[in-house]
NUNU-759014 format. One record per residue (C-alpha): x, y, z; residue in three letters. Coordinates in nm, 3 decimals, padded with zeros to 5 digits. Layout:
[rec [X,Y,Z],"ala"]
...
# end
This chain:
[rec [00.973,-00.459,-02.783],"unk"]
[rec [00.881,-00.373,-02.402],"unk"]
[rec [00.533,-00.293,-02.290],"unk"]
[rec [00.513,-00.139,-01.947],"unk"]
[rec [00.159,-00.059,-01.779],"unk"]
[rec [00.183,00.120,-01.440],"unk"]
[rec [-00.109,00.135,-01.181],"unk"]
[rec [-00.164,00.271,-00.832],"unk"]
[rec [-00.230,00.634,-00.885],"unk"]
[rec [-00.438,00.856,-00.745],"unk"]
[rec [-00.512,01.104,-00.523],"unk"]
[rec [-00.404,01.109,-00.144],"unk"]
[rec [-00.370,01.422,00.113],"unk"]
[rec [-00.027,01.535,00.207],"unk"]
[rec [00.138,01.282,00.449],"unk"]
[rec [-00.050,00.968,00.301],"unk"]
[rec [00.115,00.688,00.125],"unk"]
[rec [00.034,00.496,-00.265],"unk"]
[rec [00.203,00.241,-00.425],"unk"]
[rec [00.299,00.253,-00.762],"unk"]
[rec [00.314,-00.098,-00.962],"unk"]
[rec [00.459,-00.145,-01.332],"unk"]
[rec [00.439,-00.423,-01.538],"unk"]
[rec [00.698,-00.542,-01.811],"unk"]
[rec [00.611,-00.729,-02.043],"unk"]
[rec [00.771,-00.854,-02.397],"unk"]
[rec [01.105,-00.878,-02.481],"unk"]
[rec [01.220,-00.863,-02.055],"unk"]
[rec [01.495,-01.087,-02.052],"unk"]
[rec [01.714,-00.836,-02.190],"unk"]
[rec [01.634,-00.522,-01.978],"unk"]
[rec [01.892,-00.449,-01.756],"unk"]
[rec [01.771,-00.132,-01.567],"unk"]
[rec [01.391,-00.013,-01.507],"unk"]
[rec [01.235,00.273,-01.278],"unk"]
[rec [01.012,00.609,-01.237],"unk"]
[rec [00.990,00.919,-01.369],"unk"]
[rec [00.776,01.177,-01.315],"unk"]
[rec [00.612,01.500,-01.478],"unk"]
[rec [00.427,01.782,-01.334],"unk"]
[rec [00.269,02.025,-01.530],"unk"]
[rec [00.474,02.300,-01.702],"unk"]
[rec [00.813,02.105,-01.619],"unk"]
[rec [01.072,01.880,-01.733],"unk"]
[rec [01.038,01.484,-01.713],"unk"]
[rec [01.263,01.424,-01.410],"unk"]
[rec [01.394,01.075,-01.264],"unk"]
[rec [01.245,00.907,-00.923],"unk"]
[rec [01.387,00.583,-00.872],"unk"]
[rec [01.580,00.341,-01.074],"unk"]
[rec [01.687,-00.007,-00.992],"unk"]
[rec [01.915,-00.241,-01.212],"unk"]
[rec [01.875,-00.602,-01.290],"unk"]
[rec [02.114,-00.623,-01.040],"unk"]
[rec [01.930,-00.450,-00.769],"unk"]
[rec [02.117,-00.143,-00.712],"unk"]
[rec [01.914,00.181,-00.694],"unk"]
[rec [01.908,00.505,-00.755],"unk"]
[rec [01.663,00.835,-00.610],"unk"]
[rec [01.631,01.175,-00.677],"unk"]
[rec [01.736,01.321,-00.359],"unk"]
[rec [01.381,01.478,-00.301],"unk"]
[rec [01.230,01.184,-00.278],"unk"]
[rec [01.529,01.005,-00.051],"unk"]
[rec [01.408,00.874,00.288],"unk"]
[rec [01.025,00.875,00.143],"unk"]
[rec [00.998,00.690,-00.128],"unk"]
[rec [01.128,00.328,-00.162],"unk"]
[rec [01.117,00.114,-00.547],"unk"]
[rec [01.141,-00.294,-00.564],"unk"]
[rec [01.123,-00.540,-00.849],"unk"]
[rec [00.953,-00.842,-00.823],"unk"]
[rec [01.162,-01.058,-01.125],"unk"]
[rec [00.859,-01.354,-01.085],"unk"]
[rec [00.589,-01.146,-01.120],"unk"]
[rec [00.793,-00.884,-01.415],"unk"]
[rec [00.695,-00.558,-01.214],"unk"]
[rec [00.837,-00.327,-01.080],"unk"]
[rec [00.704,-00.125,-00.708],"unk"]
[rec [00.708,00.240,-00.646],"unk"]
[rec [00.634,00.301,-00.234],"unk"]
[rec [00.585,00.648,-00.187],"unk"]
[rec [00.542,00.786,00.179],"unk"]
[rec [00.488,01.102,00.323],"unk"]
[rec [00.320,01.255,00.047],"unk"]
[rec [00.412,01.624,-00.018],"unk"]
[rec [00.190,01.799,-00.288],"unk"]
[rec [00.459,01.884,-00.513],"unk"]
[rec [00.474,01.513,-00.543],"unk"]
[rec [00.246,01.572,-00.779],"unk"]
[rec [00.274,01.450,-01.132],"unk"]
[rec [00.216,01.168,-01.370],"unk"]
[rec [00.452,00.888,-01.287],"unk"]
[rec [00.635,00.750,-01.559],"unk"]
[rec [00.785,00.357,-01.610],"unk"]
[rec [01.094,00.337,-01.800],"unk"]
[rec [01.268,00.014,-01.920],"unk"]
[rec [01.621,-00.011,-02.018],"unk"]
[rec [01.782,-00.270,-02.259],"unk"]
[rec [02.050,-00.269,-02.452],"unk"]
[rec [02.049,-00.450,-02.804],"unk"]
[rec [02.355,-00.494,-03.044],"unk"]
[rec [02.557,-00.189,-02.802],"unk"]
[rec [02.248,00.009,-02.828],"unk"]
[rec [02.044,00.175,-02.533],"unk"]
[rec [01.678,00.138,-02.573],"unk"]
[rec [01.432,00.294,-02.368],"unk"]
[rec [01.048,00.219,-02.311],"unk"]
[rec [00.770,00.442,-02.160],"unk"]
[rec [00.432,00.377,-01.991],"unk"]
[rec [00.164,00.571,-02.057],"unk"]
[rec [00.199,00.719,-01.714],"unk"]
[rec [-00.052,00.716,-01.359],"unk"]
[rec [-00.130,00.986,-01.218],"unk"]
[rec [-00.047,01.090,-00.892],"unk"]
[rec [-00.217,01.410,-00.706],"unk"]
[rec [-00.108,01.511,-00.375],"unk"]
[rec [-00.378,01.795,-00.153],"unk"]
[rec [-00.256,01.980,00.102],"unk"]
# end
C-alpha cells in the first residue's frame, strides 16, 4: 500500500502563489508515476500535473505556464507550484500515486487540500 498526505492549501487572492506538497509513503519503491488532480464543486475530477519516476511531466493545458510540479525522491514528496492564481483554480487538490504490481495499474488518493482562489 501507498499513503499520500498533501499540504499547502488554502486560500490566496487571484494572482498570488501556494505550494502544494505530497508525501508518499509505504510501499514507494515501486511507484512509477505520481501527480495532482483537482475537483471543484459540481465537476469532474480532472488532472493537473503528473511527473514519472523518470521525471517527465505532464499539465493540463490550463494550468501550462502557471503552475510548475517537482519530486523530491530523498524526501518521498512530491511539489505542486502554483502561480498566478485564477479563481477557477479553485478546488480540492488531489495526490495520486501510480504503481504497477504483477502487470497491474494501481492507483492511490490523498484525502485532498483545499485550495480557494478570491477574486
Amino acid at each position: 500500500q501507498v499513503q499520500l498526505v498533501e499540504s499547502g492549501g488554502g486560500l490566496v487572492q487571484a494572482g498570488g502563489s501556494l505550494r502544494l506538497s505530497c508525501v508518499a509513503s509505504g510501499k514507494i519503491f515501486s511507484i512509477n508515476r505520481m501527480g495532482w488532480y483537482r475537483q471543484a464543486p459540481g465537476k469532474q475530477r480532472e488532472l493537473v500535473a503528473v511527473i514519472s519516476n523518470v521525471g517527465d511531466t505532464t499539465y493540463a493545458d490550463s494550468v501550462k505556464g502557471r503552475f510548475t510540479i517537482s519530486g523530491d525522491t530523498d524526501k518521498n514528496t512530491v511539489y505542486l507550484q502554483m502561480n498566478s492564481l485564477k479563481p477557477e483554480d479553485t478546488a480540492v487538490y488531489y495526490c495520486n500515486a501510480e504503481r504497477v504490481v504483477l502487470g497491474v495499474d494501481m492507483n492511490y488518493w490523498g484525502k485532498g487540500t483545499l485550495v480557494t482562489v478570491s477574486s
